[in-house]
Every structure is written in C-alpha cells, then in structure tokens.
C-alpha positions in Angstrom: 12.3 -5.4 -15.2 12.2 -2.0 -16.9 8.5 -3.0 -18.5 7.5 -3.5 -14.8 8.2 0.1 -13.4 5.2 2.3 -12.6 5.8 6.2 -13.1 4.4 8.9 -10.8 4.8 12.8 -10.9 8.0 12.6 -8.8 8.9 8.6 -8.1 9.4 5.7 -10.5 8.3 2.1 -8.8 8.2 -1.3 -9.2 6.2 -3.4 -6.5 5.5 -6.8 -5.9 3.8 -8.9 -3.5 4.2 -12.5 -3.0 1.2 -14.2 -1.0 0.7 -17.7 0.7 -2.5 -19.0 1.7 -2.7 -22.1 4.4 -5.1 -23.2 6.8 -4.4 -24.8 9.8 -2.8 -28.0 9.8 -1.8 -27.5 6.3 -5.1 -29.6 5.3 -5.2 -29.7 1.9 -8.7 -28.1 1.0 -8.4 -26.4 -3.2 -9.9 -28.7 -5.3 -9.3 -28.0 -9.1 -13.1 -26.4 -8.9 -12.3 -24.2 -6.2 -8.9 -23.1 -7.7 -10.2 -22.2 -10.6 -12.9 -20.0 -9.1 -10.4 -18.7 -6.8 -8.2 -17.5 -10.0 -10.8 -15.8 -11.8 -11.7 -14.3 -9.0 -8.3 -12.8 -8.0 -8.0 -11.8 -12.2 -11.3 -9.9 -12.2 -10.1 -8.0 -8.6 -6.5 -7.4 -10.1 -8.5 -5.7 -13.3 -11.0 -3.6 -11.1 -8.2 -2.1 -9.3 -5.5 -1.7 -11.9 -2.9 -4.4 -11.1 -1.6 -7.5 -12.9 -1.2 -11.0 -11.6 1.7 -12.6 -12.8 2.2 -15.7 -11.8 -0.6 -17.6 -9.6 0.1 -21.3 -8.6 
C-alpha cells in the first residue's frame, strides 16, 4: 500500500476507482476482439494522463 501513495506539497494520497460497465438487460456484448481493443485503449488513456490500471477483468 505504501508504493501506492501519491505525494503533493501538503497531502499524501492514495486513490482508487473501481468501475462496472453493463448495458441494459445485462446482454452480453464484449467479444474477445472488442475486449482487447477496449484494454489497450483504456492502457494508452491511463498513460496519457498519468495513472496506472491495475487490474482490468
């Protein structure tokens, strides 16, 4: 947990977001095509804008 804190001039942080996707009816629509796009995807985005992805199922 320790390797996971951000430091700032006057606050030290550690924040994490856990996201669910569905659509309605729970139809199941992620192919392994489109899941692996969707994963590179959100890697490059988490690189542009500084963050790390640590777990993506």
């Amino acid at each position: 947990m320790k390797e996971n804190l951000i430091h700032y001039r006057t606050c030290v942080c550690n924040i994490n977001y856990h996201m669910v996707w569905s659509v309605k009816y729970r139809q199941k629509i992620l192919t392994p095509d489109i899941e692996e796009y969707l994963q590179e995807l959100v890697q490059q985005i988490a690189e542009d804008k500084g963050f790390a992805v640590h777990l993506f199922e």
